[in-house]
C-alpha positions in Angstrom: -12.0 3.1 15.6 -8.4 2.5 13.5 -8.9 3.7 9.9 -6.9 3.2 7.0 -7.2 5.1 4.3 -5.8 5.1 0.4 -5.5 8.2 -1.7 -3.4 8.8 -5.4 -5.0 6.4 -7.6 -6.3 7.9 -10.5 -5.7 7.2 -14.5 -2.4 7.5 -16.0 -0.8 6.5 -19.6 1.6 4.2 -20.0 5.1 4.8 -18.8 3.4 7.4 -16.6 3.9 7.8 -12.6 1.9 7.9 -9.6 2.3 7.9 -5.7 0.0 6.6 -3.5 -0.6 7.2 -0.1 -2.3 5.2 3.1 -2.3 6.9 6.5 -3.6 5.1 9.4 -5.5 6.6 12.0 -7.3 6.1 15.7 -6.2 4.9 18.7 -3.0 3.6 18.0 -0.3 1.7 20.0 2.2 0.8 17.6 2.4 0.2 14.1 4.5 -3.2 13.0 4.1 -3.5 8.9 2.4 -2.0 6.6 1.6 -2.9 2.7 0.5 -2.8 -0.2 -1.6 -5.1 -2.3 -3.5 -5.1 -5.7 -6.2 -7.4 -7.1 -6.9 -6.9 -11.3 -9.8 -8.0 -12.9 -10.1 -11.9 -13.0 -7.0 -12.4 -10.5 -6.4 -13.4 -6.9 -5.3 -10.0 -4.9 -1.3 -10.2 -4.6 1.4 -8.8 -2.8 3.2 -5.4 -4.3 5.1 -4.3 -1.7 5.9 -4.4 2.7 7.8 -2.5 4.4 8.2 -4.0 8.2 9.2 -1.3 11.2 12.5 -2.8 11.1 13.2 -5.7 8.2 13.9 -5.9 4.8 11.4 -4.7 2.1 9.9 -7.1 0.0 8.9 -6.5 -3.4 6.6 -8.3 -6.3 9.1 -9.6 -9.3 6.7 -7.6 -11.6 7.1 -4.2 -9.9 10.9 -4.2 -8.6 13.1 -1.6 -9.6 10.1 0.5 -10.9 8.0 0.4 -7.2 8.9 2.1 -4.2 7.4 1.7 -0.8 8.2 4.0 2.0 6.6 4.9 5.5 6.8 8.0 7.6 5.7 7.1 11.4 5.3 10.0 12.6 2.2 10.4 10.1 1.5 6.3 10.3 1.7 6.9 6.6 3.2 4.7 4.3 4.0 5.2 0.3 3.9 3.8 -2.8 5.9 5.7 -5.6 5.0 3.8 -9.3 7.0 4.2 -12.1 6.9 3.2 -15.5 3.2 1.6 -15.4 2.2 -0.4 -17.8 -1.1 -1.7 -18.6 -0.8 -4.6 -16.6 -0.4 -2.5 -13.6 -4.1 -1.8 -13.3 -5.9 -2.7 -10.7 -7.5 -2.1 -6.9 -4.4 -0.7 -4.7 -5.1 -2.0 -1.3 -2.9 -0.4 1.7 -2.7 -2.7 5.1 -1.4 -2.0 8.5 -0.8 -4.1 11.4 -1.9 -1.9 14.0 -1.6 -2.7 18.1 -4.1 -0.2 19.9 -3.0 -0.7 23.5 -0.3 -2.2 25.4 -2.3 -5.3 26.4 -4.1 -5.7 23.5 -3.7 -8.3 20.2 -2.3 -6.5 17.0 -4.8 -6.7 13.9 -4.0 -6.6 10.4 -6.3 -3.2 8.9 -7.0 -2.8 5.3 -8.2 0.1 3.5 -10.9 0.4 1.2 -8.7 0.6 -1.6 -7.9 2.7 -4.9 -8.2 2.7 -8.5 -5.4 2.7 -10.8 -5.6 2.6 -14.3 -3.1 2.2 -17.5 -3.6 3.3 -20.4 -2.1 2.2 -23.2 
């Protein structure tokens, strides 16, 4: 019934922008993190960015101080503003949440189906 869903990816030049969305929908509880990841061609998927309900944000090395994650809960949506892309910046943009759908229930981890990014060079 939850859904996560990814939108913004798209095909940008290098040194371009783009900002990513992920809004999570359903029967929903709460809401404790939500993330981002990315898996490129020939690599293992990695962590970009989280942003807990209440902690610190984490960041990769490779995107900080040009990546910005932010969430707005009163749309269960959370961002992903990318600056300065390089190349090396392409890949599959996955969005997850770690959704709790009722008060005696377990919280799951949700993942969206992703979404395309591409740098040019």
């Amino acid at each position: 019934q939850v859904q996560v869903v990814e939108s913004g990816g798209g095909l940008v030049q290098a040194g371009g922008s783009l900002r990513l969305s992920c809004a999570a929908s359903g029967t929903i509880f709460s809401i404790n993190a939500m993330g981002w990841y990315r898996q490129a061609p020939g690599k293992q998927r990695e962590l970009v960015a989280a942003i807990p309900s209440g902690g610190k944000i984490d960041y990769a090395d490779s995107v900080k101080g040009r990546f910005f994650i932010s969430r707005d809960n009163a749309k269960n949506t959370v961002y992903l503003q990318m600056n300065s892309l390089k190349p090396e910046d392409t890949a599959v943009y996955y969005c997850n949440a770690d959704i709790k759908r009722d008060l005696g229930g377990p919280t799951f981890r949700y993942w969206g189906q992703g979404t395309q990014v591409t740098v040019s060079s």
